[in-house]
C-alpha positions in Angstrom: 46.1 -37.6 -13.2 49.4 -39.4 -12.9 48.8 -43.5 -13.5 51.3 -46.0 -12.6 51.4 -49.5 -14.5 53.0 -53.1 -14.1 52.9 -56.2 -15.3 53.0 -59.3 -12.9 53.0 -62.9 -13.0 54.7 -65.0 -15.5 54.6 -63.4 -19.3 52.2 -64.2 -22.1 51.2 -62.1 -25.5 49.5 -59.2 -25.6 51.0 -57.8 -22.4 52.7 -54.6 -24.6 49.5 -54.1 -26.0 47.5 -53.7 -22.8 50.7 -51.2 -21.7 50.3 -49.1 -25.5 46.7 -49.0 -24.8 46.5 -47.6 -21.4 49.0 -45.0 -22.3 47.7 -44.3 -25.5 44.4 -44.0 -23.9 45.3 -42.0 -20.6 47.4 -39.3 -22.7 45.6 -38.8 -25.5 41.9 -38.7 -23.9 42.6 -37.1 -20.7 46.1 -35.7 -20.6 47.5 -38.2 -18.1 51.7 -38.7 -17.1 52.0 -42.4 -16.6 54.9 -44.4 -15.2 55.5 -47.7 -15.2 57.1 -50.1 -12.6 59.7 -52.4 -13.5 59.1 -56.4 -12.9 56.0 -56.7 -11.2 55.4 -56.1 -7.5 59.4 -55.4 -7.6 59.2 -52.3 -8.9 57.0 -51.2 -5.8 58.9 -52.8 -3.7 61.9 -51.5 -5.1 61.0 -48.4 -6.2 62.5 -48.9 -9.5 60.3 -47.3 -12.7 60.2 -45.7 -16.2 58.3 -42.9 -17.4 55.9 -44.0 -20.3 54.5 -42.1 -23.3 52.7 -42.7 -26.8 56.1 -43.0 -28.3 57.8 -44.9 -26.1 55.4 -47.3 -26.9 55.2 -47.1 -30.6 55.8 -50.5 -32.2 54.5 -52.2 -29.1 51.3 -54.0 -30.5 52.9 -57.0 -32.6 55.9 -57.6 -29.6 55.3 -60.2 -27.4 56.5 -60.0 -23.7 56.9 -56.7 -21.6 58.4 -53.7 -21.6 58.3 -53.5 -18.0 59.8 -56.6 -17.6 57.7 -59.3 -14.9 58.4 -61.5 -11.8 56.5 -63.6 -9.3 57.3 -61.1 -6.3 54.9 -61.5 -3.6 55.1 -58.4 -1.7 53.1 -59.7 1.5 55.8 -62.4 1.9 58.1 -59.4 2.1 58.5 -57.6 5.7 56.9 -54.1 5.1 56.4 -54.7 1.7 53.0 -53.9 1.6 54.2 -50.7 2.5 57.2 -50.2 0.6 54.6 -50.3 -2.1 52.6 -47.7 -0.8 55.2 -45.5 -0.1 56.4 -45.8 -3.8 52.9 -44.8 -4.9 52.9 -41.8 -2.8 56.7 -40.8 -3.5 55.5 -40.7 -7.4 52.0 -39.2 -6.7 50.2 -41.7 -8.1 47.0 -41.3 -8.2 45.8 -45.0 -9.3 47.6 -47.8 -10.2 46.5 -50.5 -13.1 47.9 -53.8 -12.5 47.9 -55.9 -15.0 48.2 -59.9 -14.2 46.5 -63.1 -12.7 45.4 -64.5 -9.8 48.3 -64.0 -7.7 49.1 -59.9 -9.1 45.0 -59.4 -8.6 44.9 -60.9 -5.3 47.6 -58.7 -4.6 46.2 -55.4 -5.8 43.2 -56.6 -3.9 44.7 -56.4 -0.7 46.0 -52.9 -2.1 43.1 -52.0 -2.7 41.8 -52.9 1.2 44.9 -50.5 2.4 43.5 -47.6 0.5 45.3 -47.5 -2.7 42.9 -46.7 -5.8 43.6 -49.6 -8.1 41.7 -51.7 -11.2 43.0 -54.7 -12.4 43.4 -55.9 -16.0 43.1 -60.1 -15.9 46.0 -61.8 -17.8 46.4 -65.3 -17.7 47.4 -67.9 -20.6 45.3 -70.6 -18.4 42.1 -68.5 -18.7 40.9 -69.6 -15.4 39.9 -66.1 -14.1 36.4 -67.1 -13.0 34.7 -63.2 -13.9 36.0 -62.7 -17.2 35.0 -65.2 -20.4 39.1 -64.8 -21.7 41.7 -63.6 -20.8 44.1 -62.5 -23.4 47.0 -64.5 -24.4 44.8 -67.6 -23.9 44.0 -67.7 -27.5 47.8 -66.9 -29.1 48.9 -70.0 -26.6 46.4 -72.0 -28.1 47.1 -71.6 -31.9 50.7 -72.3 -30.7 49.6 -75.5 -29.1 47.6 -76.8 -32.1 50.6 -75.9 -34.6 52.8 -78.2 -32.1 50.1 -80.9 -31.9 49.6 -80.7 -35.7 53.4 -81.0 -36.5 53.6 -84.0 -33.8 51.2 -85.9 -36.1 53.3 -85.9 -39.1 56.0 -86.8 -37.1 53.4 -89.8 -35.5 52.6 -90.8 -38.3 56.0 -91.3 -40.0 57.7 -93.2 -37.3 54.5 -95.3 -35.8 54.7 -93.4 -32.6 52.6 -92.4 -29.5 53.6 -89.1 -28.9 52.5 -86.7 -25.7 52.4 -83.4 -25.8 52.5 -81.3 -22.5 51.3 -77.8 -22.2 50.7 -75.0 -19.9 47.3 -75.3 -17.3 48.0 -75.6 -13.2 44.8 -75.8 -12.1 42.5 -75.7 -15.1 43.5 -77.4 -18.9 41.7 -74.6 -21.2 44.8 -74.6 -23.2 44.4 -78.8 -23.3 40.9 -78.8 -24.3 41.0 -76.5 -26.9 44.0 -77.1 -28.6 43.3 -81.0 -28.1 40.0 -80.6 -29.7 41.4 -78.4 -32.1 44.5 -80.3 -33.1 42.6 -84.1 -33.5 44.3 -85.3 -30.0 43.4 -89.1 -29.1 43.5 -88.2 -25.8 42.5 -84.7 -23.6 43.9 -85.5 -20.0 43.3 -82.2 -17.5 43.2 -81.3 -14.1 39.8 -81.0 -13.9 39.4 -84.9 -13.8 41.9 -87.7 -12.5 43.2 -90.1 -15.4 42.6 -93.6 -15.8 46.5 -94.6 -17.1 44.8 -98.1 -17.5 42.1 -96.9 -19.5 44.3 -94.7 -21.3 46.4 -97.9 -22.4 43.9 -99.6 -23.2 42.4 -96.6 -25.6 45.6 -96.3 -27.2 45.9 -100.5 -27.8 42.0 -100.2 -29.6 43.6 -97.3 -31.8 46.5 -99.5 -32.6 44.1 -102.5 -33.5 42.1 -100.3 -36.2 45.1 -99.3 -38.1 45.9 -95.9 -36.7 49.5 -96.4 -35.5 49.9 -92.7 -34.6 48.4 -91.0 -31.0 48.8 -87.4 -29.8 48.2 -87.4 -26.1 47.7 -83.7 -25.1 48.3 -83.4 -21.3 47.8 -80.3 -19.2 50.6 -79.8 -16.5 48.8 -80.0 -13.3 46.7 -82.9 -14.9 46.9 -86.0 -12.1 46.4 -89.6 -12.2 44.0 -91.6 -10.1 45.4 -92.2 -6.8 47.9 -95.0 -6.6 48.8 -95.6 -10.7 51.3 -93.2 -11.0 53.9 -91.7 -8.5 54.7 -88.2 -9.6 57.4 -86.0 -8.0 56.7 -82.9 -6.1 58.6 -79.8 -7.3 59.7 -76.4 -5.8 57.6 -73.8 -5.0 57.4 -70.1 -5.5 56.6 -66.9 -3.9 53.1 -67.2 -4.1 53.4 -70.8 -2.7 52.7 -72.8 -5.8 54.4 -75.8 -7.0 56.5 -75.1 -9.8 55.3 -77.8 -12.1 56.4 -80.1 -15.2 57.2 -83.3 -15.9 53.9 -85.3 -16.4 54.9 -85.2 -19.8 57.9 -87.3 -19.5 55.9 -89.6 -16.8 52.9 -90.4 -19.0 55.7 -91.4 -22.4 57.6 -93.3 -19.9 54.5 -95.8 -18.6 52.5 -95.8 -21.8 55.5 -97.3 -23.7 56.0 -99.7 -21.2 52.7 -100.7 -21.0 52.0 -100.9 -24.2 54.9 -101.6 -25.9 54.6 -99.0 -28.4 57.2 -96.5 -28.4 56.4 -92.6 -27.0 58.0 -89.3 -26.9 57.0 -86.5 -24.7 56.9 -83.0 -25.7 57.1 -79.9 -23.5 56.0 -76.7 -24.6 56.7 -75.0 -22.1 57.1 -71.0 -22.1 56.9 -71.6 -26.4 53.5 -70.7 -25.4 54.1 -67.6 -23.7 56.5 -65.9 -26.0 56.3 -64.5 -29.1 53.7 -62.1 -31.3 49.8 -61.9 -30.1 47.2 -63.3 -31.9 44.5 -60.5 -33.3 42.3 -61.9 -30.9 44.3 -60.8 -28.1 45.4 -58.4 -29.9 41.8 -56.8 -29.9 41.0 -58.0 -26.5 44.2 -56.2 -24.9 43.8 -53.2 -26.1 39.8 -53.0 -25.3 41.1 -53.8 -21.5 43.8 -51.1 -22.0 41.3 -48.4 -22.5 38.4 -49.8 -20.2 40.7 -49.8 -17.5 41.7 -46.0 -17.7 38.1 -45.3 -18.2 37.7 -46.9 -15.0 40.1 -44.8 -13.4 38.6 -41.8 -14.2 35.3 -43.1 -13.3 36.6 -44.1 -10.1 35.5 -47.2 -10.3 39.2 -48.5 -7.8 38.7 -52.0 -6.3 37.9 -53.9 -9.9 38.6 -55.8 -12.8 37.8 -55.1 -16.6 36.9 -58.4 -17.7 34.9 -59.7 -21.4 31.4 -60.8 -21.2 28.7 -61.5 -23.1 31.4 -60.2 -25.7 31.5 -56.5 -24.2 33.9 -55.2 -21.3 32.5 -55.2 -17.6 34.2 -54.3 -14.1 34.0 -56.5 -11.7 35.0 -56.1 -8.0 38.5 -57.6 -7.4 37.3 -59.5 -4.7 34.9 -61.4 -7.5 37.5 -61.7 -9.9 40.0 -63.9 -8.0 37.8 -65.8 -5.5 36.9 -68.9 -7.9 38.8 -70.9 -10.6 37.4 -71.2 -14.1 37.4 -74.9 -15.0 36.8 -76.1 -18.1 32.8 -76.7 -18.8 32.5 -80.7 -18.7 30.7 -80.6 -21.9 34.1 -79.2 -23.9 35.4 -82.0 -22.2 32.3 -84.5 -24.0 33.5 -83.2 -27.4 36.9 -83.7 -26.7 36.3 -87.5 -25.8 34.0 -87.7 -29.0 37.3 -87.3 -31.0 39.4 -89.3 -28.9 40.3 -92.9 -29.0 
């Protein structure tokens, strides 16, 4: 067979090592040319590609990013680009394509999928709020880098008397807040899943300051939202899958808890710190078992799903399944995380 491969969506560890497995998999099991196409849905689009083999991947497993390079193209807000990626598939001889991203790249290999193109997804997402599969890689590496940040922001707390807030990744679900907030000692979780009392925050900050413990780490997910009416936030640009490039909460939530409480606060951004660098060997592991699943599942014909992790072995799931609900965090995560707070 001949196998195309890309990587969509925005970055995050483990993404070479989901490539180096497919490949690794597909030529050395069952004799298979593979290509790759180059930044996402682009490539299609474009028909711009790279031939890959075992050695061009050699040295792949430790490097974080892509080798195929990644954007947020949206083919169906492209005229005939649904197509144009057809066309490329048939130009190459493709006979399936493994598309490796999150909800916007499976969504998109979905439809794909609908206009007769054999495709399986591999879920990648450093939110890890793809409903069907318990983790997606990259979740845990961005984690570990979160708690490292929110561990080093307590030294720094604690020497200057400071409240300081530390904003990570997490649009519409705050797995990366939870876990590295419960994980890191955080005196405060704040996540989409739930609108934030600023008042109450305050005031939990003020009873921390009364005891004696003159440093706070506030760990605040990016889409996280205030109660209606306590805190105007500003509306930012949007993409081509329609979402709000967000940001800035952060800055928002340093700016009103030192004037509310008088105590001085610095916001920290993470930002794509949590999507670069080397895998953890958890997603190590967990990229390359999806790697190989999903060229199993190509030559079991199994087009139209997802590999995903449950119940600690790999699944397929239909495609459909896979993006039509958000994971949010489990309330009682959220229970432990407000045990250790305040």
């Amino acid at each position: 067979m001949r196998l195309g491969v890309l990587t969509g969506g925005g970055d995050c560890p483990g993404l070479n090592a989901v490539i180096r497995a497919v490949v690794r998999k597909a030529e050395r099991s069952f004799g298979d040319e593979i290509v790759g196409f180059l930044d996402g849905w682009r490539g299609l689009v474009d028909d711009r590609w790279m031939e890959l083999n075992v050695e061009v991947c050699r040295g792949l497993l430790p490097k974080g990013g892509t080798i195929l390079g990644s954007s947020r193209t949206n083919p169906s807000a492209i005229e005939g680009g649904l197509e144009a990626c057809q066309a490329t598939l048939q130009h190459h001889g493709i006979d399936a394509l493994i598309a490796i991203g999150g909800e916007d790249t499976l969504g998109m290999a979905h439809r794909l999928t609908e206009a007769g193109s054999p495709v399986v997804g591999v879920p990648k997402t450093i939110d890890n709020d793809l409903s069907a599969t318990e983790f997606t890689f990259g979740f845990q590496t961005a984690v570990q880098i979160a708690t490292d940040a929110i561990d080093r922001l307590h030294t720094t707390a604690e020497s200057h008397h400071r409240v300081l807030v530390c904003e990570v990744m997490g649009r519409h679900a705050g797995w990366i807040a939870a876990y590295a907030g419960i994980a890191g000692g955080a005196a405060a979780v704040l996540v989409p899943e739930r609108l934030f009392d600023i008042d109450q925050l305050c005031a939990s900050l003020t009873a921390r300051h009364e005891l004696g413990n003159f440093a706070s780490v506030v760990v605040v997910a990016e889409g996280a939202a205030p109660k209606a009416g306590s805190l105007e936030l500003a509306a930012g640009d949007t993409d081509a899958f329609g979402h709000v490039r967000l940001g800035g909460i952060g800055a928002v939530l340093a700016t009103e808890i030192e004037k509310r409480t008088g105590y001085e606060t610095r916001a920290t951004v993470l930002g794509h710190i949590q999507r670069g660098g080397t895998p953890n060997a958890f997603d190590r592991v967990l990229a390359t078992r999806f790697g190989v699943a999903a060229v199993e599942a190509v030559h079991d014909g199994s087009y139209g799903t997802m590999v995903a992790l449950q119940a600690s072995q790999i699944v397929r799931v239909p495609l459909a399944e896979a993006v039509g609900e958000l994971k949010t965090v489990d309330p009682s995560l959220l229970e432990i995380a407000d045990l250790f707070s305040a």
